[in-house]
N, C-alpha and C positions, 0 to 999 in steps of 0.2 A: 201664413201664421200657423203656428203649430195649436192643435187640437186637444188632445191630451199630453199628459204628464211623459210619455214615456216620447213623443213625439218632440217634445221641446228636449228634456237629456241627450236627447241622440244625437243634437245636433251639438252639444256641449262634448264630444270626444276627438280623439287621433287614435291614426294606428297603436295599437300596444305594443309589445317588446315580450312579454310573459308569455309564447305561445308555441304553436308547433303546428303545422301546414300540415292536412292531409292530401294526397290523389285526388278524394273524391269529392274536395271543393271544403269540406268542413276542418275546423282547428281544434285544438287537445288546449286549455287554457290551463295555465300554471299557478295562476295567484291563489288560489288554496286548493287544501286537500282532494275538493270533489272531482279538482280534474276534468271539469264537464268536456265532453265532447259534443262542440255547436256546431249544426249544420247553418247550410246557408240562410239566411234569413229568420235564424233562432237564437235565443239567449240563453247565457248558463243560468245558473240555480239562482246568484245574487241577482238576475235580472239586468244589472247595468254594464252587462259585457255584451258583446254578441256579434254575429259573425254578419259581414257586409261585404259580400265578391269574395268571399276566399279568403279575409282581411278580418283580423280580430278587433275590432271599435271598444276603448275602455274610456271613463270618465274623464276629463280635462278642463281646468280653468274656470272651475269656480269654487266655492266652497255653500254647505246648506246649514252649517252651523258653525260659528268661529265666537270666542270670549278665551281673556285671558285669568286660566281658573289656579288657583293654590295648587302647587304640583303634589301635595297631602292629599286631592281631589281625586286623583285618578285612579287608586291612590298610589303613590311613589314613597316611602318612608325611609328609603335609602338614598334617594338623588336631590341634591343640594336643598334640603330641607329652607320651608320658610320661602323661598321663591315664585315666580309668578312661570304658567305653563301655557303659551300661544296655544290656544288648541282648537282643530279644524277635523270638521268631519263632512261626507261629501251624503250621495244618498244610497243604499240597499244595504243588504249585508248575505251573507253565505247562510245563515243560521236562521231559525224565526222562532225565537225564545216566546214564551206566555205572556212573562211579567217584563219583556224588556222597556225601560222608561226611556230609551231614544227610539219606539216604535213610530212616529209620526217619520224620522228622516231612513231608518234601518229598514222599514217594511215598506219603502216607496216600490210602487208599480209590482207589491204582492196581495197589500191591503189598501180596497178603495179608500175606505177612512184617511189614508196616508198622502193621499193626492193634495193635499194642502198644503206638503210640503215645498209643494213646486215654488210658492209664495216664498221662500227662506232662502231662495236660490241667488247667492251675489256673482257673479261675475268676479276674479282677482288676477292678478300676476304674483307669481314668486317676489318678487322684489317687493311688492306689496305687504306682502306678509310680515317680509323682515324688519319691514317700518312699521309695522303693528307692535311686531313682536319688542321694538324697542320703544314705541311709544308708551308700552303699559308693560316696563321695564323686565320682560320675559328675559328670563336664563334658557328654557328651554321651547322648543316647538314641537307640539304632539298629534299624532294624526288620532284619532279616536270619533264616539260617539255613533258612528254606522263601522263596518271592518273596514278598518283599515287596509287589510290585504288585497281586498279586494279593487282600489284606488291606488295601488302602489305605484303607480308609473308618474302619475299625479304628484303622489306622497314625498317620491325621488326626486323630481325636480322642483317641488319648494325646499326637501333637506340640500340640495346642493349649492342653493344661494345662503343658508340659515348658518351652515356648517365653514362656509367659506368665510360667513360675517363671523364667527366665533358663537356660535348658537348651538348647542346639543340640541338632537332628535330623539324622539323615541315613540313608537308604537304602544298605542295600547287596544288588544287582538285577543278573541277568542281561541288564538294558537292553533288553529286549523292552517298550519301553513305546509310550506312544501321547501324540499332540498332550493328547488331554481328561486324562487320568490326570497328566501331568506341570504340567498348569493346575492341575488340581487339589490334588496335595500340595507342588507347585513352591513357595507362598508358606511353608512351613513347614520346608523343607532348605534347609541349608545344604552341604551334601553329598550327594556320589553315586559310588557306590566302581560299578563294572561289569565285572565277569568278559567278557573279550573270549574265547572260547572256541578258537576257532580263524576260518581265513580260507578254508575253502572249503565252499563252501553245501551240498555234498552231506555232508558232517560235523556240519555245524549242524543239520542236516534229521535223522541220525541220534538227535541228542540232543532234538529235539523244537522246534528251533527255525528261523528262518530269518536266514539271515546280513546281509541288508538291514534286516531291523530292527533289528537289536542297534547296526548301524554307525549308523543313523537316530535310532537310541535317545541313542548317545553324543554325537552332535552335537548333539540335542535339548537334553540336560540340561545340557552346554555353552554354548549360547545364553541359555539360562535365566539363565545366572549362577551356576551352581552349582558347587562347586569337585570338579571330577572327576580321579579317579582310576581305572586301572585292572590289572586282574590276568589275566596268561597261564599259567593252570596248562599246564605245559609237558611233554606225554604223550611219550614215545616211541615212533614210527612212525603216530602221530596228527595231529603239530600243532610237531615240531620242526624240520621240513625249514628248511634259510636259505631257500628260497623262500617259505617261509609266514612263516617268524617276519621276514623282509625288508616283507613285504605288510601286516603287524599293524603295523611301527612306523611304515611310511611313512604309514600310514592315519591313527595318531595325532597322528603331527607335523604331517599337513596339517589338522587340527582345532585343534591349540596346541601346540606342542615345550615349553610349559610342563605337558603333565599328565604328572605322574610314570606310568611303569608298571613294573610289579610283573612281570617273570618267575620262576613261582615250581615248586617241588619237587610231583611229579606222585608219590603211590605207591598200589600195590595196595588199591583197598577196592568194595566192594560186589560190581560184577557186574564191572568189570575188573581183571581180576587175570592175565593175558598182559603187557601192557608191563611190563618193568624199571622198578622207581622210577628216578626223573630223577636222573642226577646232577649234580654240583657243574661238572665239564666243560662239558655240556649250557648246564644255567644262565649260565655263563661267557659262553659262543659268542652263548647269545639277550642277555645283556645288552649284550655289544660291539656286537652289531648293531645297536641299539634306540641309543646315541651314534652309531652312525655313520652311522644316519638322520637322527640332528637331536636328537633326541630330548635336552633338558637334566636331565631327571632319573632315570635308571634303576633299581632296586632289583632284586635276585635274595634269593630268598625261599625258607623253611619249611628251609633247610642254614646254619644259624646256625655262626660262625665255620670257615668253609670258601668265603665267597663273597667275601671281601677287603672292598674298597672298596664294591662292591656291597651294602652294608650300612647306608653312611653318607649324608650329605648335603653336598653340598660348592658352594660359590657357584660359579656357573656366569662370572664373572665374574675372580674371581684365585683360584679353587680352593682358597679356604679352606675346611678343615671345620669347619662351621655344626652337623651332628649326629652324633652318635657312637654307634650303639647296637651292642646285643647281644642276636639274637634281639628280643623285646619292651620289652628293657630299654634306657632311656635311660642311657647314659654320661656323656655330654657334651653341653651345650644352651648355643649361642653367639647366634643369633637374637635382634635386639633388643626391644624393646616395638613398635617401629615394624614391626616384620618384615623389617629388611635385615643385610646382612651387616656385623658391627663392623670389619672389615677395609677393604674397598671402600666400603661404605654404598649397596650396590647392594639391590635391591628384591629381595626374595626371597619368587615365586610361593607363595600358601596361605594357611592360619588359623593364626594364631600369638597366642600367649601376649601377652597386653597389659601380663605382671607376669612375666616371664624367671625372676625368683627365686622363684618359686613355684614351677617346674618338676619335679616329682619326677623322681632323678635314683637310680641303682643299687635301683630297686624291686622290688618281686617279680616282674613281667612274667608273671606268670600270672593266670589267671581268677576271681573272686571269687563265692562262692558265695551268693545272695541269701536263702535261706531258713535 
């Protein structure tokens, strides 16, 4: 019987796929940026890879958090609005954010605190999921809440039963990804949501990351084809200066002034708990900025009826609004089968509904519980 946390995981894996054999017994692991190079009997950075005989072991066959949540949650404001999002996440992650609010399943086997997690741990099969995913009527299935990149092999073959049922996939990642990792699960997303953290590397570096990858990362997934969005959780005296939040939108507009970004509400959880939550002000300022870069879709985020317009979706062409929500909840959905605006008949950027009236509209917008 297994002892601790990291002793019970280990036996929850298979060989990987993401890797590269060295001579001298260690592997070069590909699912993100850091590239770790694990020797025998060591683990990379996220901890739930690591090297056994010369053999890279990644996670497998189960899930440590699974609800089917509003895909407005993730948040998604371009993919089939109003629908439900299967969404699974396994346990570590690449990064070790302050304030991250999935520390209990992301900081497993970095933070003892985290060892409770072991307790969250189901057992599943792919096929499984996809009878979740229709039981509480998901359009989509999402790998999120610990990195995703980091579970890819996992991630791939519950998208290949999901995709096969008529299910879109999609990743939602800190975009610390790599050329081989995005080949890899690239043919099975259609999406890719990417937490843009902040814009100076010595910040990024803090959180476990490096700032040239994540920018690498979004234009990767970009090029792909894949319909990206992204999120500024927007800290105070962190990541809200105009000089930062100015450098975050120019950076995106010069990738596509079509990817919607998300500035959203920043409050006290884990180990930070100094900054002021964000407020509605704040949010304001980073959204003005982010139009007045270029940027045609903006959203402010988690201060539901307090961010105006910053809420809605409006054709970037005669300013009609196209979406009306509230919080997770769809209001009003105008977007035609074709995906443009009934007003103009201009093309309006994302995944849209092929059957308009089908759109659930004044829903619950909250998270559905799968068991």
């Amino acid at each position: 019987m297994a002892k601790t946390i990291g002793e019970y995981i280990d036996t929850l894996t298979v060989n990987g796929e993401l890797y590269e054999k060295k001579p001298d017994g260690s592997v070069v692991c590909f699912a993100c940026g850091h590239r770790c190079v694990i020797r025998e009997g060591k683990r990379g950075i996220c901890q739930v890879r690591f090297n056994e005989g010369g053999e890279l072991r990644v996670p497998w066959g189960y899930v440590a958090a699974l609800q089917s949540d509003p895909i407005e949650k993730k948040p998604f404001f371009h993919v089939l609005p109003g629908t439900n999002a299967l969404t699974f996440g396994m346990l570590g992650c690449d990064f070790h954010c302050g304030y991250c609010q999935n520390w209990l399943t992301s900081q497993a086997m970095r933070d003892p605190a985290s060892d409770v997690s072991v307790n969250y741990i189901r057992k599943i099969s792919p096929d499984e999921m996809v009878q979740l995913a229709h039981r509480t009527r998901a359009s989509v299935v999402v790998s999120s809440y610990n990195e995703p990149l980091i579970t890819s092999e996992w991630a791939v073959e519950i998208f290949k039963k999901a995709k096969a049922d008529g299910l879109m996939c999609a990743y939602v990642s800190n975009g610390n990804n790599t050329p081989e990792v995005m080949e890899y699960v690239g043919p099975y997303l259609s999406a890719y949501k990417v937490d843009l953290k902040c814009m100076q590397d010595k910040n990024y570096r803090k959180l476990g990351g490096v700032l040239k990858n994540t920018l690498d990362g979004i234009k990767r997934a970009h090029d792909l084809g894949l319909w990206v969005e992204i999120v500024t959780l927007t800290i105070p005296g962190f990541n809200d200066s105009n000089e930062e939040l100015w450098d975050a939108a120019r950076f995106i507009a010069g990738v596509s002034r079509d990817i919607p970004w998300h500035v959203t509400a920043f409050h006290k959880d884990y180990k930070m708990t100094d900054p002021d939550n964000t407020d509605a002000k704040t949010l304001l300022r980073a959204a003005e900025i982010g139009k007045e870069a270029g940027l045609k879709f903006v959203y402010a985020g988690n201060l539901p009826g307090q961010v105006g317009e910053y809420e809605d979706t409006f054709c970037t062409e005669c300013n009609h609004r196209l979406i009306r929500r509230s919080g997770y909840i769809i209001r009003e959905y105008h977007i035609t089968a074709e995906g443009k605006c009934p007003n103009c008949k201009s093309k309006v950027p994302g995944v849209w509904h092929k059957d308009p009236s089908k759109v659930v509209l004044n829903g619950l917008g909250i998270p559905l519980s799968v068991y």
